[in-house]
N, CA, C and O atoms as CSV, one atom per row, in Angstrom:
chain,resi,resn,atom,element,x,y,z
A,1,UNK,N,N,19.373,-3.671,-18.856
A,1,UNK,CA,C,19.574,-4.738,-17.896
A,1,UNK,C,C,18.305,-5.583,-17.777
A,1,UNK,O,O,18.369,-6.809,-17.870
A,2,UNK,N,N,17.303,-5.024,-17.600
A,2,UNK,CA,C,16.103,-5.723,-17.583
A,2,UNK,C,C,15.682,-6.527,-18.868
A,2,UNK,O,O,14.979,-7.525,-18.710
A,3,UNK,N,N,16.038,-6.182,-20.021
A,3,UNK,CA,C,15.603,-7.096,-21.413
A,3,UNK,C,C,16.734,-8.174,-21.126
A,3,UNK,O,O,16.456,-9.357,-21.326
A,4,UNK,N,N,18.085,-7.797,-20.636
A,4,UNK,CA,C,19.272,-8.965,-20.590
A,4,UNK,C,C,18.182,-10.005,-19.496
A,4,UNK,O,O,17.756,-11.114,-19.818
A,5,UNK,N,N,17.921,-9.336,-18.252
A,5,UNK,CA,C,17.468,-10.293,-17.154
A,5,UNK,C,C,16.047,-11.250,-17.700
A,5,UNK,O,O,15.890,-12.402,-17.296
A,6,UNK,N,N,15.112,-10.610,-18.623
A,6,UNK,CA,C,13.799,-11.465,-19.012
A,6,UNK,C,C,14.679,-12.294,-20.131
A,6,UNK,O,O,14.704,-13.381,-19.555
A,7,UNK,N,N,15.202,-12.439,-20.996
A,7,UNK,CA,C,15.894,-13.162,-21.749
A,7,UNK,C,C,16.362,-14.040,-20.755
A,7,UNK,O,O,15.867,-15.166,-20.702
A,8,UNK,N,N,16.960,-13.810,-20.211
A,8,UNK,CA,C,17.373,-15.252,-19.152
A,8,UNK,C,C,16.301,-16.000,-18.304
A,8,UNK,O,O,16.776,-16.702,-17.412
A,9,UNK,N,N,15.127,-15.985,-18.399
A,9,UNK,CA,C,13.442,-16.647,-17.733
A,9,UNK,C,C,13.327,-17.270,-19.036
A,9,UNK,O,O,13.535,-16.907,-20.194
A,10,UNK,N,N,12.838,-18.563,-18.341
A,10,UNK,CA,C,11.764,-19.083,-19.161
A,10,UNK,C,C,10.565,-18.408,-19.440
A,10,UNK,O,O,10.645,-17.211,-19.162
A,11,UNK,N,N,9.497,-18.756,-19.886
A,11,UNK,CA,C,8.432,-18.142,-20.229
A,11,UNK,C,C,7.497,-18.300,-18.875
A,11,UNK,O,O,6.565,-17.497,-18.873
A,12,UNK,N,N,7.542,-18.990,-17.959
A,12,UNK,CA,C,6.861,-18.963,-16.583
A,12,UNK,C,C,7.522,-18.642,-15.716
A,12,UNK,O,O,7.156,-18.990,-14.593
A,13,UNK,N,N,8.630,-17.937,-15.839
A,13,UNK,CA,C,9.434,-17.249,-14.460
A,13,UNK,C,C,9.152,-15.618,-14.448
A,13,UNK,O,O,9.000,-14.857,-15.404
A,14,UNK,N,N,9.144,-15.465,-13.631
A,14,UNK,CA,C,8.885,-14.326,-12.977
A,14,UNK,C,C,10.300,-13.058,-12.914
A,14,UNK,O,O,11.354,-13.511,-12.469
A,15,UNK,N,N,10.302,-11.735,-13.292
A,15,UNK,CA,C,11.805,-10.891,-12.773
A,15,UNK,C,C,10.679,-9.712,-12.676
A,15,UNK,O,O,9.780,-9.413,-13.463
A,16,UNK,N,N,10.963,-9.296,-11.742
A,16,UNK,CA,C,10.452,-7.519,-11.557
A,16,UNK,C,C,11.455,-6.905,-10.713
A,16,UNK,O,O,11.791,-7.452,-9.663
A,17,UNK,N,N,11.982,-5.757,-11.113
A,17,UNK,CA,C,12.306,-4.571,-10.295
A,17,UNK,C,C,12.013,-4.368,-9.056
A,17,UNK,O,O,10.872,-4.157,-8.643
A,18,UNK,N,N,13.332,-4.433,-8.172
A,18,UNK,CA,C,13.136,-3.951,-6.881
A,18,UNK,C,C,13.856,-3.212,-6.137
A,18,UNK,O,O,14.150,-3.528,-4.984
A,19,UNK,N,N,14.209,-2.190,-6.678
A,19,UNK,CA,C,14.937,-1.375,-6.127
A,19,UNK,C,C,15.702,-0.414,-7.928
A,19,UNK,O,O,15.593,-0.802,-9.091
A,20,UNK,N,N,16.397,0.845,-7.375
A,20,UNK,CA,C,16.778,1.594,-8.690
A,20,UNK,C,C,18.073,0.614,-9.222
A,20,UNK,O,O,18.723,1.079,-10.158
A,21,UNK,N,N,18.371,-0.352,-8.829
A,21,UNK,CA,C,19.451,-1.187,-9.478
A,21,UNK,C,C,19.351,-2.347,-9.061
A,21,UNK,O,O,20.442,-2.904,-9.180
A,22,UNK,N,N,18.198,-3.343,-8.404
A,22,UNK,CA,C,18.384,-4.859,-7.681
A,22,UNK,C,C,16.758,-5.150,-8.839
A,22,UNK,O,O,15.895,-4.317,-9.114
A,23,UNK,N,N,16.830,-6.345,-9.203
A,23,UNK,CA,C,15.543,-7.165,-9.725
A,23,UNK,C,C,15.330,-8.290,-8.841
A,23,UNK,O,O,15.814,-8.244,-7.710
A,24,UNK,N,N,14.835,-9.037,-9.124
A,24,UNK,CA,C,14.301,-10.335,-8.283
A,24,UNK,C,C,13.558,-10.870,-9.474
A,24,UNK,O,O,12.587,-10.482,-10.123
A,25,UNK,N,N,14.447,-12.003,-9.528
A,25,UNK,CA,C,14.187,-13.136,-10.304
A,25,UNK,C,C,13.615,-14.795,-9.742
A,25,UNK,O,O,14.202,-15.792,-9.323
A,26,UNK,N,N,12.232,-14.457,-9.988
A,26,UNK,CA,C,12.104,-15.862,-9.872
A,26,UNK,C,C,11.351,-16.782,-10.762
A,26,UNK,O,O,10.287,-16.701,-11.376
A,27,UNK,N,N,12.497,-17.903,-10.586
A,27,UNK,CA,C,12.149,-19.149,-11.458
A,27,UNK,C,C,11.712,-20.364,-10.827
A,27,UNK,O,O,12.273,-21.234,-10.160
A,28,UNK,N,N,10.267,-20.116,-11.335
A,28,UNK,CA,C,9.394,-21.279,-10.873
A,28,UNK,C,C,9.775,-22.429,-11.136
A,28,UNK,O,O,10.492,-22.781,-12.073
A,29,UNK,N,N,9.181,-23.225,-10.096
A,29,UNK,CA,C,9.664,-24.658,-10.092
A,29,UNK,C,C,10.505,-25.113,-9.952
A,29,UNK,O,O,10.500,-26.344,-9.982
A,30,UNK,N,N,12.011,-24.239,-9.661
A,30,UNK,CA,C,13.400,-24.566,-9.249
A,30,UNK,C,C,13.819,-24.791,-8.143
A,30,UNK,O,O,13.460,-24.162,-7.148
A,31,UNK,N,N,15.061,-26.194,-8.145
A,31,UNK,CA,C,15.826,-25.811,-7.199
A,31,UNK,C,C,16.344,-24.973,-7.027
A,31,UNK,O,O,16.339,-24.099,-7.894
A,32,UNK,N,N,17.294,-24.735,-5.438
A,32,UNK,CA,C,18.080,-23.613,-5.624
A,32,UNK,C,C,19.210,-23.872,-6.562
A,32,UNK,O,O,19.563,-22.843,-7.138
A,33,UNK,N,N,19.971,-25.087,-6.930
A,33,UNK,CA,C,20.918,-25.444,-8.102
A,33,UNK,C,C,20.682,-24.585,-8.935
A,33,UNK,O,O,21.360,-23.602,-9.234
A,34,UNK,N,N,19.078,-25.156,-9.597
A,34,UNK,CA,C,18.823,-24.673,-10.699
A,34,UNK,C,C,18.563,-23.237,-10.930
A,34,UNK,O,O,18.379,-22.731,-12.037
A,35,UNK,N,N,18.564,-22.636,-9.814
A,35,UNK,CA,C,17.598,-20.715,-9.740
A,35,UNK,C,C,19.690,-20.576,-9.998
A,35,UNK,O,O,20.105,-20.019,-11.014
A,36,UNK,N,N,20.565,-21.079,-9.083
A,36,UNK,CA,C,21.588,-20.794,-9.127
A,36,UNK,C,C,22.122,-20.543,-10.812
A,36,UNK,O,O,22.599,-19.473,-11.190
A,37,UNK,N,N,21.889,-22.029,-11.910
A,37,UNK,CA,C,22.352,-21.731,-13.296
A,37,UNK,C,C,21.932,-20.577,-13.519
A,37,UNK,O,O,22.688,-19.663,-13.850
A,38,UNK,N,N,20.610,-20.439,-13.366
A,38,UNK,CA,C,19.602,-19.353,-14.439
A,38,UNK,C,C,20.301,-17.988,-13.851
A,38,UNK,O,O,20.415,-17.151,-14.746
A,39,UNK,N,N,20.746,-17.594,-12.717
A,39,UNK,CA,C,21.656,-16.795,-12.158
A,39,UNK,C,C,22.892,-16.581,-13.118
A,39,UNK,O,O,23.063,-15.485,-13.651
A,40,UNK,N,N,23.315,-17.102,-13.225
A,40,UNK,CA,C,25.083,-17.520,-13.546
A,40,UNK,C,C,24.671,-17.279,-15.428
A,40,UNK,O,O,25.516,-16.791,-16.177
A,41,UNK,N,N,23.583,-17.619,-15.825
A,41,UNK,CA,C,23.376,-17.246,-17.270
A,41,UNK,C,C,22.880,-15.988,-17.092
A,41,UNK,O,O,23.460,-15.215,-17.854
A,42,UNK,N,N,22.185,-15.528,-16.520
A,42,UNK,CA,C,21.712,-13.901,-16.293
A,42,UNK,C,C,23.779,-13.142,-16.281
A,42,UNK,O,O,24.276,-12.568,-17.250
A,43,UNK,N,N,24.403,-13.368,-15.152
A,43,UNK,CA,C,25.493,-12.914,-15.054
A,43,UNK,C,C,26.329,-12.845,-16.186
A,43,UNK,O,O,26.981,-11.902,-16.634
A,44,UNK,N,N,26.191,-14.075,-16.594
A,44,UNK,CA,C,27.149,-14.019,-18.005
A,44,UNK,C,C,26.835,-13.326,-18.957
A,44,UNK,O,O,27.731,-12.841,-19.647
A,45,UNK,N,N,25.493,-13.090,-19.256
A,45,UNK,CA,C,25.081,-12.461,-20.480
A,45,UNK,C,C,25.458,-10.949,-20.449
A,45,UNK,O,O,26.074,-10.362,-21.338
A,46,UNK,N,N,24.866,-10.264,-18.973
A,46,UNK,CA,C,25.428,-9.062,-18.616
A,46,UNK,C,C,26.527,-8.848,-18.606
A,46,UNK,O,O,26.814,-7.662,-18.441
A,47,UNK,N,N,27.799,-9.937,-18.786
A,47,UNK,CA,C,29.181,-9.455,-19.062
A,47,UNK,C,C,29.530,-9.534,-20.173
A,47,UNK,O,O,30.273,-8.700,-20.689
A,48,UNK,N,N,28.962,-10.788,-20.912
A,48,UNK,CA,C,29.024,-10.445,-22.694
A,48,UNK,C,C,28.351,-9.608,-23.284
A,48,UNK,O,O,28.458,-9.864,-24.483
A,49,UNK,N,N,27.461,-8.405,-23.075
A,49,UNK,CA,C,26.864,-7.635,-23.457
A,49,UNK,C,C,27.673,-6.844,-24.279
A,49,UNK,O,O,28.868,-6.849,-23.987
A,50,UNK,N,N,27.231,-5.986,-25.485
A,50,UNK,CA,C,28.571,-4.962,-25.880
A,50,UNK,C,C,28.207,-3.764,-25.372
A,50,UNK,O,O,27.775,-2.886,-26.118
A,51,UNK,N,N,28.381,-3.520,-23.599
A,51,UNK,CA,C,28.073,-2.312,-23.161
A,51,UNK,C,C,28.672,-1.223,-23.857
A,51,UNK,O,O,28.217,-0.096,-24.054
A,52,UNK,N,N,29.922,-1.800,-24.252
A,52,UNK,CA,C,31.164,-0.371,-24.631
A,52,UNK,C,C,30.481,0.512,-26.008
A,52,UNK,O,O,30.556,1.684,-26.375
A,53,UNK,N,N,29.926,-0.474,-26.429
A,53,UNK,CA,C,28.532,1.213,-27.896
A,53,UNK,C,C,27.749,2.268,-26.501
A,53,UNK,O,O,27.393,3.437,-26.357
A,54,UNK,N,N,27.770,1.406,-25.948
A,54,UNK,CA,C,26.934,2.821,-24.971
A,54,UNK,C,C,28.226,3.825,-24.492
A,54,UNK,O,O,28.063,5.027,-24.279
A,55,UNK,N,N,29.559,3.118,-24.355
A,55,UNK,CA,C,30.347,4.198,-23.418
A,55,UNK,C,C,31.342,3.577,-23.302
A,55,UNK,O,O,31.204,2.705,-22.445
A,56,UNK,N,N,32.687,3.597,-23.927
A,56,UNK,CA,C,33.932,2.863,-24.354
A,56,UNK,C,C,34.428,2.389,-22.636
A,56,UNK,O,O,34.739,1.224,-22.387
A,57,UNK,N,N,34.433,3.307,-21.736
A,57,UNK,CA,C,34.827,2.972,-20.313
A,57,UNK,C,C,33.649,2.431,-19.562
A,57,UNK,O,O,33.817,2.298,-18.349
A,58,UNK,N,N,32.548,2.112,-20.038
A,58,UNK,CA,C,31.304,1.359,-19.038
A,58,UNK,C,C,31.636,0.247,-19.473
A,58,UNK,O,O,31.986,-0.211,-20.561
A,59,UNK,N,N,31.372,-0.368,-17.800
A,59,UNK,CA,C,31.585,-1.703,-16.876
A,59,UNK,C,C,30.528,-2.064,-16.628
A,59,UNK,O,O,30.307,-1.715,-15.468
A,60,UNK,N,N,29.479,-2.711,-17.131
A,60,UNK,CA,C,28.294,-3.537,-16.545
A,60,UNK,C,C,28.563,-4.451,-15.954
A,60,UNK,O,O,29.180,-5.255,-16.654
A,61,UNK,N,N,28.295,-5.017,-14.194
A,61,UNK,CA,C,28.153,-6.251,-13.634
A,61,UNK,C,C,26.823,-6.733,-13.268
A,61,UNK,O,O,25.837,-6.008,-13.133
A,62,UNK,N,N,26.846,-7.604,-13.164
A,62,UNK,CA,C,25.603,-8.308,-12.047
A,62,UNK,C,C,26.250,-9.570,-11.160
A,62,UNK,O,O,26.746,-10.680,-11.354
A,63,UNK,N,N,25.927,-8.694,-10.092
A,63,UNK,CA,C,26.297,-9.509,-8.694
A,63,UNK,C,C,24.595,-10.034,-8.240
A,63,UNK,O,O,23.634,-9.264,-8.242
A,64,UNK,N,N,24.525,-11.773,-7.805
A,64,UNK,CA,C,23.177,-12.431,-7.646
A,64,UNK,C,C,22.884,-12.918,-6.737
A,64,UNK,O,O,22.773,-14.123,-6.962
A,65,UNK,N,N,22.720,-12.735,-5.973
A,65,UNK,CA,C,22.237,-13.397,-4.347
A,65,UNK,C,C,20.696,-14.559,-4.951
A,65,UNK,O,O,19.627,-14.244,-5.475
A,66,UNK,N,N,21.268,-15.911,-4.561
A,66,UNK,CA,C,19.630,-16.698,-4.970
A,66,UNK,C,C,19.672,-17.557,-3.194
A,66,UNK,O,O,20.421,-17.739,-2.234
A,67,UNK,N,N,18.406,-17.825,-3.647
A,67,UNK,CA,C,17.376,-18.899,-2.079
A,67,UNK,C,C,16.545,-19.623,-3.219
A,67,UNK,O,O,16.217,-19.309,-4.364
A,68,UNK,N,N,16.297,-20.999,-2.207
A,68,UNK,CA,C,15.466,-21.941,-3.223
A,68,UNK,C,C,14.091,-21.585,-2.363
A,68,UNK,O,O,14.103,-20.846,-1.378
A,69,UNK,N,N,13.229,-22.053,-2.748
A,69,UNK,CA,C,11.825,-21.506,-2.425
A,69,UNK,C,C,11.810,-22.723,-1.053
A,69,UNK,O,O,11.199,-22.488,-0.011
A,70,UNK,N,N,12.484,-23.840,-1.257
A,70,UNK,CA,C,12.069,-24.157,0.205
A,70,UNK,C,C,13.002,-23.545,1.286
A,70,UNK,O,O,12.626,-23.786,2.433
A,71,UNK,N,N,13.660,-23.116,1.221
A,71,UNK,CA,C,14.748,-21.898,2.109
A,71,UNK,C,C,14.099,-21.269,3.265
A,71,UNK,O,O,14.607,-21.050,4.364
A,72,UNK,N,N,12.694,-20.962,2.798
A,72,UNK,CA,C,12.180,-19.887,3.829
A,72,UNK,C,C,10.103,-20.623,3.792
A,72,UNK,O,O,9.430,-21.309,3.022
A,73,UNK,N,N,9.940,-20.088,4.790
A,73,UNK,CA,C,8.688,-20.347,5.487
A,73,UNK,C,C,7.241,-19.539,4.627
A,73,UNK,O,O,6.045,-19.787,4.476
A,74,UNK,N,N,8.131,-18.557,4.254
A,74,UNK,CA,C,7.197,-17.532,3.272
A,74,UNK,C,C,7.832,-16.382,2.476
A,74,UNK,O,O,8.944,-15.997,2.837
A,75,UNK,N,N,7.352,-15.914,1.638
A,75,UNK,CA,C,7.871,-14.691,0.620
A,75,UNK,C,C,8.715,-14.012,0.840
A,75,UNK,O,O,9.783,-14.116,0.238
A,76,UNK,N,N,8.472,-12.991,1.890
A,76,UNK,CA,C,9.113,-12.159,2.858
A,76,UNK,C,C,10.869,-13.075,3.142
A,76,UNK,O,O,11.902,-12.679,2.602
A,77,UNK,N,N,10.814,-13.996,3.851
A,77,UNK,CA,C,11.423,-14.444,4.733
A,77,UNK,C,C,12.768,-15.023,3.402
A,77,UNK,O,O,13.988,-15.004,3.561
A,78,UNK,N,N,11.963,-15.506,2.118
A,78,UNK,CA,C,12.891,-15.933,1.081
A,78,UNK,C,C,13.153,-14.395,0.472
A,78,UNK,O,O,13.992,-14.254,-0.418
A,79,UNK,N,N,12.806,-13.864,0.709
A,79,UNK,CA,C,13.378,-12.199,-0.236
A,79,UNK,C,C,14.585,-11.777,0.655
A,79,UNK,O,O,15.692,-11.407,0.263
A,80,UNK,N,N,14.079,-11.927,2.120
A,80,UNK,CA,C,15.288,-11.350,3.536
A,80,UNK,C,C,16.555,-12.625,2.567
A,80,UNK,O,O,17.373,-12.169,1.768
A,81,UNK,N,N,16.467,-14.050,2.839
A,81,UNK,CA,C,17.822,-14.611,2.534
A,81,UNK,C,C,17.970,-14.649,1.334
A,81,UNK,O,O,19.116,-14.986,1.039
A,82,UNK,N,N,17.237,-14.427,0.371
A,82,UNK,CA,C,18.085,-13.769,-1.180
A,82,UNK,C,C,18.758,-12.285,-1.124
A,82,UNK,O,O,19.640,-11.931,-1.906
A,83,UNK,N,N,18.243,-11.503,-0.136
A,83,UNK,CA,C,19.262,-10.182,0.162
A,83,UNK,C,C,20.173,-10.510,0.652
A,83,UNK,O,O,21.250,-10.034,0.295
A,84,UNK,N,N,20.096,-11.428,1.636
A,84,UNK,CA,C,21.578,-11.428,2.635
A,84,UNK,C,C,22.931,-12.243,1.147
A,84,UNK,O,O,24.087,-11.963,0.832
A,85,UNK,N,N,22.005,-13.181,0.699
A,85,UNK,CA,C,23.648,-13.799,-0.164
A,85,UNK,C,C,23.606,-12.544,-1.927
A,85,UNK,O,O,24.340,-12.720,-2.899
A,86,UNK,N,N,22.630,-11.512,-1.805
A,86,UNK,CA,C,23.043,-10.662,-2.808
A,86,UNK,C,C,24.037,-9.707,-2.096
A,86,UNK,O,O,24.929,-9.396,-2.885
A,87,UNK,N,N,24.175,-9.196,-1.004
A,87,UNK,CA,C,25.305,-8.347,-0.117
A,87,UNK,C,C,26.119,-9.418,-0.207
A,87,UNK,O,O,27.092,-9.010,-0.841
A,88,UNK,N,N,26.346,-11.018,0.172
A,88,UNK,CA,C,27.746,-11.564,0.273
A,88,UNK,C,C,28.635,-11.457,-1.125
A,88,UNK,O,O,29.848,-11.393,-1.326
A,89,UNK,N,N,27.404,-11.466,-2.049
A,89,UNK,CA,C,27.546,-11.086,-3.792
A,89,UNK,C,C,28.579,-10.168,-4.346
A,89,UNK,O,O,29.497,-10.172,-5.165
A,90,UNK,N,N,27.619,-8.904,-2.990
A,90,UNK,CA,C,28.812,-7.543,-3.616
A,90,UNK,C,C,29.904,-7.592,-2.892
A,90,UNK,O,O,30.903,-7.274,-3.538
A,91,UNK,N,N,30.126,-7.914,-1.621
A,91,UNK,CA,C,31.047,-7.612,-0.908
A,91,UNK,C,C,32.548,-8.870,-1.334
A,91,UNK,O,O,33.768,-8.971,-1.198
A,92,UNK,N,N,31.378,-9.591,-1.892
A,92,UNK,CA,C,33.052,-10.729,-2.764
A,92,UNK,C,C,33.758,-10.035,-4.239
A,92,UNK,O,O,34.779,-10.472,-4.770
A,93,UNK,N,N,32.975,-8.904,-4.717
A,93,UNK,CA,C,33.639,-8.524,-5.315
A,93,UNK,C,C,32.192,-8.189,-6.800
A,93,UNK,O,O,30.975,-8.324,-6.672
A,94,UNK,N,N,33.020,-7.720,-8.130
A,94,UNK,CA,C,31.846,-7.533,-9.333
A,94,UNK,C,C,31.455,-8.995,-9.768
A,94,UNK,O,O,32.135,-10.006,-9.593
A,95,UNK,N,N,30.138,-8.894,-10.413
A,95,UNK,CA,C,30.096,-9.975,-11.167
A,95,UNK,C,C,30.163,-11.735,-11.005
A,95,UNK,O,O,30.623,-12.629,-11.716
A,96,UNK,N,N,29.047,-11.679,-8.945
A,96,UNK,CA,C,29.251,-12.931,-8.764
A,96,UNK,C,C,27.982,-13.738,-8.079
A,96,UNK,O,O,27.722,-13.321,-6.950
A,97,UNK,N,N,27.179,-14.770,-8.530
A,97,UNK,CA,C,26.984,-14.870,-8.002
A,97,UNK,C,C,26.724,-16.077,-6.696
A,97,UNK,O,O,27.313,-17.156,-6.645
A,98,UNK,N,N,25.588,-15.531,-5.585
A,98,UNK,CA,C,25.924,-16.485,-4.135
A,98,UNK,C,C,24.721,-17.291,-4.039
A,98,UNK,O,O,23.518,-17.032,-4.005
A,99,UNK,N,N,25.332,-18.213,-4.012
A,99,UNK,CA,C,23.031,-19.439,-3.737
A,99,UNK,C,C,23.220,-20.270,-2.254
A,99,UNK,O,O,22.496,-21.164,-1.817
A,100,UNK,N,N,24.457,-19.664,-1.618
A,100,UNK,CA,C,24.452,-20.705,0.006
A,100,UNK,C,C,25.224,-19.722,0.629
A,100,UNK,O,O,25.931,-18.849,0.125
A,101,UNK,N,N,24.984,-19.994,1.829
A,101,UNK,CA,C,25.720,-19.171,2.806
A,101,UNK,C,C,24.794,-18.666,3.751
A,101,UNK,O,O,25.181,-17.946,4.671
């Protein structure tokens, strides 16, 4: 998941691990539109993946909660509303993701 997620950065964006299954992706210099595509190409790739060589019945998703960097006042505060629309993410279902709300 993580080689799928750096393949989807440009060469000045940022993804690190945050949690045993959540990353945080950020792409510098974006709107939220644009953090939204780079989302939606992260998602897609993880569904075109050929998970099934690993395990004929594995289902890889990625569900994406994004915030644009002017969203929030500071780091913290943009990580809190990129969590809240990654929960609206899962709770809409696999494989979606949320940049408003």
């Amino acid at each position: 998941m993580a080689i799928l997620l750096g393949e989807g950065c440009r060469g000045h964006d940022r993804a690190v691990r945050h949690g045993a299954e959540e990353f945080v992706l950020a792409p510098a210099g974006t709107s939220r539109d644009a953090a939204a595509d780079v989302a939606e190409r992260v998602r897609q790739a993880v569904a075109d993946h050929g998970w099934s060589s690993v395990s004929p019945d594995l289902r890889v998703t990625a569900s994406l909660g994004v915030a644009g960097a002017t969203e929030a006042a500071d780091p913290q505060a943009l990580l809190t509303q990129t969590d809240k629309r990654l929960c609206a993410a899962k709770l809409a279902g696999r494989s979606r993701v949320v940049a408003a709300g």
